[in-house]
Structure formats: C-alpha cells, structure tokens
PDB file with one MODEL, atoms N, CA, C and O in Angstrom:
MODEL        1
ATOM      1  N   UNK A   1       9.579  24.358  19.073  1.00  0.00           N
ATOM      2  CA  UNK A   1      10.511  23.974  20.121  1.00  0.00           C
ATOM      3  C   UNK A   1      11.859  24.628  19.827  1.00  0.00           C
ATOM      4  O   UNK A   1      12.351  24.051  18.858  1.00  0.00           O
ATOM      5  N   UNK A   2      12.759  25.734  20.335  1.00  0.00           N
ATOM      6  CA  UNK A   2      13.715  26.318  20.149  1.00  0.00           C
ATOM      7  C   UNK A   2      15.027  24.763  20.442  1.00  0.00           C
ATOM      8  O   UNK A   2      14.989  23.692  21.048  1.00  0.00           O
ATOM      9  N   UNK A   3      15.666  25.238  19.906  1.00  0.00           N
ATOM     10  CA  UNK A   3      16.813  24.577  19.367  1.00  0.00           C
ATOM     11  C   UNK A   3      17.824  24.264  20.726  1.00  0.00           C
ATOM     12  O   UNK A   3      18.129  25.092  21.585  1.00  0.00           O
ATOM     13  N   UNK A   4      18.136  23.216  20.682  1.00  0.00           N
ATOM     14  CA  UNK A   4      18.956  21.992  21.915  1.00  0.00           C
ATOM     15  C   UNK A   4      20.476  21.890  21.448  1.00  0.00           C
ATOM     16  O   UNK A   4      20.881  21.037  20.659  1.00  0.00           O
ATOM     17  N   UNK A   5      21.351  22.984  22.108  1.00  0.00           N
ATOM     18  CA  UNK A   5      22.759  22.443  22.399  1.00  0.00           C
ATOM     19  C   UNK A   5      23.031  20.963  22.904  1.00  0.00           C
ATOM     20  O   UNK A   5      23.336  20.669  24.060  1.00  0.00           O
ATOM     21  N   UNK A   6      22.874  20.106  21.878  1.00  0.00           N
ATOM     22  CA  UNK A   6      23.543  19.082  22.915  1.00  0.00           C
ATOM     23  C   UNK A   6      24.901  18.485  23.367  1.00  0.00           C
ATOM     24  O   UNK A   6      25.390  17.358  23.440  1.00  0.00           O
ATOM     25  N   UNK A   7      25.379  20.052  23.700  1.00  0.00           N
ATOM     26  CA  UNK A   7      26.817  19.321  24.308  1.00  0.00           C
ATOM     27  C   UNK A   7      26.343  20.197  25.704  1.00  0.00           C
ATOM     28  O   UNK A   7      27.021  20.139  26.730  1.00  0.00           O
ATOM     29  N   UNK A   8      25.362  20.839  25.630  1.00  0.00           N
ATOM     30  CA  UNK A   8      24.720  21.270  27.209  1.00  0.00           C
ATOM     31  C   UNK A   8      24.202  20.427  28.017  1.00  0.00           C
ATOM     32  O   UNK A   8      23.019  20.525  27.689  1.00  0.00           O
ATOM     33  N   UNK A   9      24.239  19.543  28.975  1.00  0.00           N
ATOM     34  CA  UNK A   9      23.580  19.585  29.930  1.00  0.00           C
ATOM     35  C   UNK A   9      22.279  19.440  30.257  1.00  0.00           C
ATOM     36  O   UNK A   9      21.581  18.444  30.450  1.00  0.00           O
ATOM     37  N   UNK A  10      21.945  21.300  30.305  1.00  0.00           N
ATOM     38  CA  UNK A  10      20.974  21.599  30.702  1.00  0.00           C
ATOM     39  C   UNK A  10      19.966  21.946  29.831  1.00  0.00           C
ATOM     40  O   UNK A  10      19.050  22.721  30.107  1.00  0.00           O
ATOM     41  N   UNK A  11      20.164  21.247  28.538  1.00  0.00           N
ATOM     42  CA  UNK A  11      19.376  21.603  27.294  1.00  0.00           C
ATOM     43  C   UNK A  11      18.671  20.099  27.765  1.00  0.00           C
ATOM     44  O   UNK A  11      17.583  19.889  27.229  1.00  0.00           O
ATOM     45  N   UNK A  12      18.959  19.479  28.312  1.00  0.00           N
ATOM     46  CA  UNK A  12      18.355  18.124  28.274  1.00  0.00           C
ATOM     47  C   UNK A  12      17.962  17.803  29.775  1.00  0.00           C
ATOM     48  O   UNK A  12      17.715  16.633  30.065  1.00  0.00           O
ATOM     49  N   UNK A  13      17.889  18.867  30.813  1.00  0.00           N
ATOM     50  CA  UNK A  13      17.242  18.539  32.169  1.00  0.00           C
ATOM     51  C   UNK A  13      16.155  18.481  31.767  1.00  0.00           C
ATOM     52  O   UNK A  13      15.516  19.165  32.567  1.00  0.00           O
ATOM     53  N   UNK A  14      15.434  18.079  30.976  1.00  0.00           N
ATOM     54  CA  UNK A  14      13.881  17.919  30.768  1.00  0.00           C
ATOM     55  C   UNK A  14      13.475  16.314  30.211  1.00  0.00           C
ATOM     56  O   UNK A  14      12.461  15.704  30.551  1.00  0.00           O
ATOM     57  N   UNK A  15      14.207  15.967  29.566  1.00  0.00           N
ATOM     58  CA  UNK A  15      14.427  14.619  29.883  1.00  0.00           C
ATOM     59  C   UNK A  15      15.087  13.477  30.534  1.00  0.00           C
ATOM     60  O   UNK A  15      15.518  12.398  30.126  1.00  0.00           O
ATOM     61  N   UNK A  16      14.998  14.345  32.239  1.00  0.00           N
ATOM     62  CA  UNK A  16      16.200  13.456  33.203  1.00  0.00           C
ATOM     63  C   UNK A  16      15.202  12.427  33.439  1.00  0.00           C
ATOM     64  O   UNK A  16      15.570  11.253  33.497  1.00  0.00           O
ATOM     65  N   UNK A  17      14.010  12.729  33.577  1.00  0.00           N
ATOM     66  CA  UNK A  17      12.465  12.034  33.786  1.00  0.00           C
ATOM     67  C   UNK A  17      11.672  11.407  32.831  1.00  0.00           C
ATOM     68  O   UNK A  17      10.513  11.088  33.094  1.00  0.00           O
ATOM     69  N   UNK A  18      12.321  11.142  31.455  1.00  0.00           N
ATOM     70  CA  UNK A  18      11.603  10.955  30.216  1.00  0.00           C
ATOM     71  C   UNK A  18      11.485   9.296  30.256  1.00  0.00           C
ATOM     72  O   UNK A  18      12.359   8.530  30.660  1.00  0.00           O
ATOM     73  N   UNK A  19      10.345   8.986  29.800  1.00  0.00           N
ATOM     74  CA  UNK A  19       9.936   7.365  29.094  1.00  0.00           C
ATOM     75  C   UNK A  19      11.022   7.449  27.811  1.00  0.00           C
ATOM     76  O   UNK A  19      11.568   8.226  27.028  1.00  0.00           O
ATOM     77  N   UNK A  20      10.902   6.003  28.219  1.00  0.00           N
ATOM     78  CA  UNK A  20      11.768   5.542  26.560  1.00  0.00           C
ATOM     79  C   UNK A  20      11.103   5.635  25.512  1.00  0.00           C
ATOM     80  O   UNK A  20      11.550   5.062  24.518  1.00  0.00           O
ATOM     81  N   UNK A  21       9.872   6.362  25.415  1.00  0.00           N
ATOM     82  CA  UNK A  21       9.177   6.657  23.923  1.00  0.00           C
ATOM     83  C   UNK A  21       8.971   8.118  23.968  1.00  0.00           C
ATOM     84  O   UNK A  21       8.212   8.580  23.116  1.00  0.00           O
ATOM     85  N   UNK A  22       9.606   9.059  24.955  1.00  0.00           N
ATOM     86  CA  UNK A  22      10.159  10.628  24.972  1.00  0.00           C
ATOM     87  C   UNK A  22      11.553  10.189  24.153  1.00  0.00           C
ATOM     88  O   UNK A  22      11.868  10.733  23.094  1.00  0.00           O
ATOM     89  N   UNK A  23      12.403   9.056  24.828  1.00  0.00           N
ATOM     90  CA  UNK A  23      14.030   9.593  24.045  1.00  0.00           C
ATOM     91  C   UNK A  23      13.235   9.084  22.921  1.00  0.00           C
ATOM     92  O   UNK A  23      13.480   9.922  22.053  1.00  0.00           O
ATOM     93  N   UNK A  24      12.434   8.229  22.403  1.00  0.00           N
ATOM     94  CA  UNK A  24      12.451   7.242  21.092  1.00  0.00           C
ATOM     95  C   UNK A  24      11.608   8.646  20.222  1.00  0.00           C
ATOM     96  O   UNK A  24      11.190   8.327  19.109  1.00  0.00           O
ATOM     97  N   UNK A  25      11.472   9.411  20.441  1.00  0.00           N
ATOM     98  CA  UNK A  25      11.029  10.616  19.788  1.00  0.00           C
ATOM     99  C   UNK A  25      11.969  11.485  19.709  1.00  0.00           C
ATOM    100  O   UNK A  25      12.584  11.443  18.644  1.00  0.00           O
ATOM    101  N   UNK A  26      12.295  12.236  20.430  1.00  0.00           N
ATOM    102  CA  UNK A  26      13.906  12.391  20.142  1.00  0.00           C
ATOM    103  C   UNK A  26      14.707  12.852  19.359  1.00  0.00           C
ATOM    104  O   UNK A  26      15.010  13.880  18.752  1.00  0.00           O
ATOM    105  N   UNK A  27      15.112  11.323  19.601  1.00  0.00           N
ATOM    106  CA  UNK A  27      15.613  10.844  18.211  1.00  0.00           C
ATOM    107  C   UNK A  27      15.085  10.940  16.894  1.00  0.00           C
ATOM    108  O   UNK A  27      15.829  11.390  16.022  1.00  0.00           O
ATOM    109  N   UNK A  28      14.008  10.616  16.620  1.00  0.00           N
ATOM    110  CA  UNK A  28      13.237  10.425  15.879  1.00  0.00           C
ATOM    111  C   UNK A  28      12.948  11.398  14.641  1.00  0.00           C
ATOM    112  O   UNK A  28      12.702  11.273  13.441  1.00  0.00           O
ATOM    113  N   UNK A  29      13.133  12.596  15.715  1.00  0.00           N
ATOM    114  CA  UNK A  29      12.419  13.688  15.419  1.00  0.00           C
ATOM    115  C   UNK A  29      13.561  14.446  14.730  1.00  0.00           C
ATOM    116  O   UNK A  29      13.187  15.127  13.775  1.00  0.00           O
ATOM    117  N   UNK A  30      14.993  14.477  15.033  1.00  0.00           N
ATOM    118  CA  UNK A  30      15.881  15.154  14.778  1.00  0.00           C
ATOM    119  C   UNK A  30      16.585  14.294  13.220  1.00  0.00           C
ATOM    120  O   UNK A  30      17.453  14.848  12.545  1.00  0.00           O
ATOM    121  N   UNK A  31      15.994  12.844  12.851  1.00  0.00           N
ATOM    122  CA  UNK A  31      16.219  12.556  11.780  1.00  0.00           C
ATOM    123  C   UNK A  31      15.817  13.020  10.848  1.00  0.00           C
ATOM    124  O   UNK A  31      14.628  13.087  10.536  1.00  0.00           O
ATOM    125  N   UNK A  32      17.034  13.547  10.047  1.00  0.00           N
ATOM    126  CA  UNK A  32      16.411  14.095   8.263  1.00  0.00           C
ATOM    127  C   UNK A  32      15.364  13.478   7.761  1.00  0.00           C
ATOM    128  O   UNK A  32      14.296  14.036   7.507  1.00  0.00           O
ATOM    129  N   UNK A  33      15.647  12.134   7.567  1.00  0.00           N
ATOM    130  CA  UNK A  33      15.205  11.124   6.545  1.00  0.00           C
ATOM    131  C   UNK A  33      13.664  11.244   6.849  1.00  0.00           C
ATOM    132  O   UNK A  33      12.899  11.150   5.889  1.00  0.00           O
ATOM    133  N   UNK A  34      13.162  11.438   8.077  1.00  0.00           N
ATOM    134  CA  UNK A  34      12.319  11.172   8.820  1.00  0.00           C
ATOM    135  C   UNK A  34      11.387  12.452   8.592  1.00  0.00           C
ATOM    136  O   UNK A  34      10.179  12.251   8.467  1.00  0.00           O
ATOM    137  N   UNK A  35      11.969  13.982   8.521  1.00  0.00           N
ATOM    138  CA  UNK A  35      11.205  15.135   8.188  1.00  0.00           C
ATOM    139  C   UNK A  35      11.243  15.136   7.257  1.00  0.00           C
ATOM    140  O   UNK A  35      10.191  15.561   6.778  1.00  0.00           O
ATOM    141  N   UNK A  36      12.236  14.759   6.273  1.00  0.00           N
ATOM    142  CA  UNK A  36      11.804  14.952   5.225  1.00  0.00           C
ATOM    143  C   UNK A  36      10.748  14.199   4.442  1.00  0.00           C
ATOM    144  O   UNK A  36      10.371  14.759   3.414  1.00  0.00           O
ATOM    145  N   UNK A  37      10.250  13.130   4.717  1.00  0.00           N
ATOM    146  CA  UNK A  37       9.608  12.224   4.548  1.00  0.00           C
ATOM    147  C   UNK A  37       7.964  12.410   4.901  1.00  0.00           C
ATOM    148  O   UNK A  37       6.912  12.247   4.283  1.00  0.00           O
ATOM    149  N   UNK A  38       8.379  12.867   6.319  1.00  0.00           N
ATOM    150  CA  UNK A  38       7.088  13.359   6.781  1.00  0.00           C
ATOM    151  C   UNK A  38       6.282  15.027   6.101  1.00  0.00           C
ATOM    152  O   UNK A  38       5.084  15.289   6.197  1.00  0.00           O
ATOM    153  N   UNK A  39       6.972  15.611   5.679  1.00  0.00           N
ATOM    154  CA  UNK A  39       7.244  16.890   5.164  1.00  0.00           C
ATOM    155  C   UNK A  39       6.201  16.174   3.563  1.00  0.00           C
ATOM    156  O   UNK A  39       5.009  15.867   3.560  1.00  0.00           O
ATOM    157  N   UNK A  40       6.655  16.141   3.029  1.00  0.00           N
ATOM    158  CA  UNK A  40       5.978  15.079   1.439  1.00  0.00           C
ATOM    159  C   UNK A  40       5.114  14.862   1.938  1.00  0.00           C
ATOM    160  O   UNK A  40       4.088  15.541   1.984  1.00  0.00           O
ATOM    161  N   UNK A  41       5.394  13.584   2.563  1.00  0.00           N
ATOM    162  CA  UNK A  41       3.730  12.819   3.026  1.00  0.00           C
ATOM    163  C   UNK A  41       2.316  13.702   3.334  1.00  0.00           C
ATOM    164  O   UNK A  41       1.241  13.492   2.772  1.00  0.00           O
ATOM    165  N   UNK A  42       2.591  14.817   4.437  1.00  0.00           N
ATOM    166  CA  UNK A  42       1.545  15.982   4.637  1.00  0.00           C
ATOM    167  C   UNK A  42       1.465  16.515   3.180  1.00  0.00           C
ATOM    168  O   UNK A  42       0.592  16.217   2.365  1.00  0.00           O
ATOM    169  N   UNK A  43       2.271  17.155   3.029  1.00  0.00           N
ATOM    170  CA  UNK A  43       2.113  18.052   1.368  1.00  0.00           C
ATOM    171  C   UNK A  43       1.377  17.341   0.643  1.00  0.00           C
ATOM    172  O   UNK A  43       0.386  17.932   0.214  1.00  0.00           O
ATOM    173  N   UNK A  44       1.570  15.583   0.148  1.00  0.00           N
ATOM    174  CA  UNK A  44       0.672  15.212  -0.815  1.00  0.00           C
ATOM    175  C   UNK A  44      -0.826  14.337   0.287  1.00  0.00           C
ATOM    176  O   UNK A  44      -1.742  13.656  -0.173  1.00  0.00           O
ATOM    177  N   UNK A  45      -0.624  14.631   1.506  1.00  0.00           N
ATOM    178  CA  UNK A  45      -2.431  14.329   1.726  1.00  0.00           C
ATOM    179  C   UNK A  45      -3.171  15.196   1.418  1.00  0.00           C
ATOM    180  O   UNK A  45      -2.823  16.377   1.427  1.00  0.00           O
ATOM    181  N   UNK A  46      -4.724  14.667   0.971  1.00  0.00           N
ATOM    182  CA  UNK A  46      -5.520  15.750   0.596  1.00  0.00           C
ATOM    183  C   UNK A  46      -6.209  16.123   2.329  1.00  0.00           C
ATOM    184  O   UNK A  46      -7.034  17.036   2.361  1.00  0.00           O
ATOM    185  N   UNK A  47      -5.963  15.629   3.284  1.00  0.00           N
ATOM    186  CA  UNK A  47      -6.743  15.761   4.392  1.00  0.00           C
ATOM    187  C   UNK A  47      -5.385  16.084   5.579  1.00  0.00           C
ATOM    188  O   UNK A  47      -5.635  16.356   6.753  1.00  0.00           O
ATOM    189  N   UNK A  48      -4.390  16.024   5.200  1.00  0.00           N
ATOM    190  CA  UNK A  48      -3.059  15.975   5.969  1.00  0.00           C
ATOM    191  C   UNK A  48      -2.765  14.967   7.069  1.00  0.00           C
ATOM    192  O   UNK A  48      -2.225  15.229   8.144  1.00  0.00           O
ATOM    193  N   UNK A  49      -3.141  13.930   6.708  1.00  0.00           N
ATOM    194  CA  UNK A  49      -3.433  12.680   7.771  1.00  0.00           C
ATOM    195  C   UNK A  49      -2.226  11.796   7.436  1.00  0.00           C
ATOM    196  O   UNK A  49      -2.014  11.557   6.247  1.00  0.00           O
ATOM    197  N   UNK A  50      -1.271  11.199   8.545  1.00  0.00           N
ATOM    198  CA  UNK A  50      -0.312  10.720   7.871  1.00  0.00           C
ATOM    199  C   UNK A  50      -0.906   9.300   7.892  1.00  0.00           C
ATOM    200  O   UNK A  50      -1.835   8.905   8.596  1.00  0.00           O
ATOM    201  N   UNK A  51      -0.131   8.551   6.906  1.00  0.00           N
ATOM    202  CA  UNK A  51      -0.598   7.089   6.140  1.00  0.00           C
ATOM    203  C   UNK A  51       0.214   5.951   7.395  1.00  0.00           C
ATOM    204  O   UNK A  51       1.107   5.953   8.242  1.00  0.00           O
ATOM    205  N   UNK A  52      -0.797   5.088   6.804  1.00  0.00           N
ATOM    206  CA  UNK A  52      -0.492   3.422   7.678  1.00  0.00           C
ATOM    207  C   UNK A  52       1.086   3.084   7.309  1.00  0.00           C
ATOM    208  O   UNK A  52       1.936   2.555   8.026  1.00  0.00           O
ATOM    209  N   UNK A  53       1.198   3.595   5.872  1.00  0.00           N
ATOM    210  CA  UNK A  53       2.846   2.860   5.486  1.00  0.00           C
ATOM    211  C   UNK A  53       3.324   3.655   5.939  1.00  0.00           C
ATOM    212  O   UNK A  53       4.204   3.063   6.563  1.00  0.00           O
ATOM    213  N   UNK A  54       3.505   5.120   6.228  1.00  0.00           N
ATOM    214  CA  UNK A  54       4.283   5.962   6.892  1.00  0.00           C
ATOM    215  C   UNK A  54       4.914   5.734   8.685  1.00  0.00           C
ATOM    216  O   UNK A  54       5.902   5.883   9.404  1.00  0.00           O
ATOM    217  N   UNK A  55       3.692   5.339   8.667  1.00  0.00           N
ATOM    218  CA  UNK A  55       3.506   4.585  10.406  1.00  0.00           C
ATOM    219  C   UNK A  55       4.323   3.290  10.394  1.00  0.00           C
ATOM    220  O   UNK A  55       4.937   3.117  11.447  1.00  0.00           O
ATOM    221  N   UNK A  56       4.472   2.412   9.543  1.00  0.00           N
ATOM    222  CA  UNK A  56       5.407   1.290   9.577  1.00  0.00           C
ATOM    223  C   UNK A  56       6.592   1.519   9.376  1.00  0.00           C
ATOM    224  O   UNK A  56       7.609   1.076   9.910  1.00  0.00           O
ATOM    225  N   UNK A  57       6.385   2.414   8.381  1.00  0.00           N
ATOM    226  CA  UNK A  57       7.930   2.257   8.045  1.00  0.00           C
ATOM    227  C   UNK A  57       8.571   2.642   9.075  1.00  0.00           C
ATOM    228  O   UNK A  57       9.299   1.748   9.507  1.00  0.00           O
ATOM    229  N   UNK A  58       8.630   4.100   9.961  1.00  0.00           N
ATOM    230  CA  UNK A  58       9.120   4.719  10.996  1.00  0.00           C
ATOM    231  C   UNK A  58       8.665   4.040  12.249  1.00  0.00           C
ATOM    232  O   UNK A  58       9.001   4.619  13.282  1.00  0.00           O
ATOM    233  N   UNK A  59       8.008   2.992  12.377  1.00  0.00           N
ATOM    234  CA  UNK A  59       7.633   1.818  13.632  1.00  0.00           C
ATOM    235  C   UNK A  59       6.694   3.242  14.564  1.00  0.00           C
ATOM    236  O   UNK A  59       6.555   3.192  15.786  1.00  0.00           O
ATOM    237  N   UNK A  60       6.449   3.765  14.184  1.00  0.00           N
ATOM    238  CA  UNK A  60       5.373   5.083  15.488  1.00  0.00           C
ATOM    239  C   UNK A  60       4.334   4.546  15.067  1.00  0.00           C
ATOM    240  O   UNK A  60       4.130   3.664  14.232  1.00  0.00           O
ATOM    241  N   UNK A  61       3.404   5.416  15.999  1.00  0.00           N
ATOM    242  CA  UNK A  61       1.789   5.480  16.007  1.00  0.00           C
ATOM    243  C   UNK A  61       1.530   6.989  16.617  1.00  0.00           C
ATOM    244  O   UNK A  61       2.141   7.241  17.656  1.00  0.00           O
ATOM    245  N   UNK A  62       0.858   7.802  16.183  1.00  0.00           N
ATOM    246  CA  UNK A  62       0.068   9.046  16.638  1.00  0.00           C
ATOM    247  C   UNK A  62      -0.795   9.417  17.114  1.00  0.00           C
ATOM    248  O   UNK A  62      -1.791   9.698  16.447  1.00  0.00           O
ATOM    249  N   UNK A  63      -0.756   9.579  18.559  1.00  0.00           N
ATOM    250  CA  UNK A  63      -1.410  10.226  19.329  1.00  0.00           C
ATOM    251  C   UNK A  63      -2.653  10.789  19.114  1.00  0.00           C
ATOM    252  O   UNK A  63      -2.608  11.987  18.834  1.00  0.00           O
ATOM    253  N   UNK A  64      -4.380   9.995  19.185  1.00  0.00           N
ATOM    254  CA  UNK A  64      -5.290  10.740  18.661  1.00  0.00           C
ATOM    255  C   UNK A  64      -5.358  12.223  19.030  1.00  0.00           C
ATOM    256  O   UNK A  64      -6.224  12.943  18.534  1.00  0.00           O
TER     257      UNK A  64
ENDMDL
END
C-alpha cells in the first residue's frame, strides 16, 4: 500500500465510505507497537500463523 499524506484530503477519499473496522484498521495498522509485534510473532511461528494471545492482546480477529 504506497504511503498516505495525511494532511491530504485526498489520500483518504477512500475511506469517505469505510466501516468502523476499515478506520479500526487504520489505525491499527500504522501502530509501531503493533508491527513490531506482529513482525516477531510471524518470524518466531514455525507455520506463520498468528497466535490467540496476539489476537487478544490487539482485540482483532483475521480474516480466514
């Protein structure tokens, strides 16, 4: 996904139409704590499947 000026506008006409679990991603997604976290977690699965505590802690669920 190329990179979002957000003091544009029109970097964000794509979520004029978004569910509140588009912004709740988002957000989500642009947190450090959150890639970096997720970043580890893949690296140490042996199957790259992210974990149940990973899923709590960050309150998501993934899309089969």
């Amino acid at each position: 996904m190329p990179e979002l000026d957000w003091r544009s506008p029109d970097s964000y006409k794509s979520l004029q139409d978004a569910e509140i679990t588009d912004i709740a991603w988002e957000c989500l997604r642009r947190n450090a704590d959150y890639r970096r976290e997720y970043e580890v977690m893949i690296a140490n699965s042996p199957n790259g499947e992210v974990t149940d505590e990973f899923r709590r802690k960050w309150g998501i669920c993934f899309r089969p």
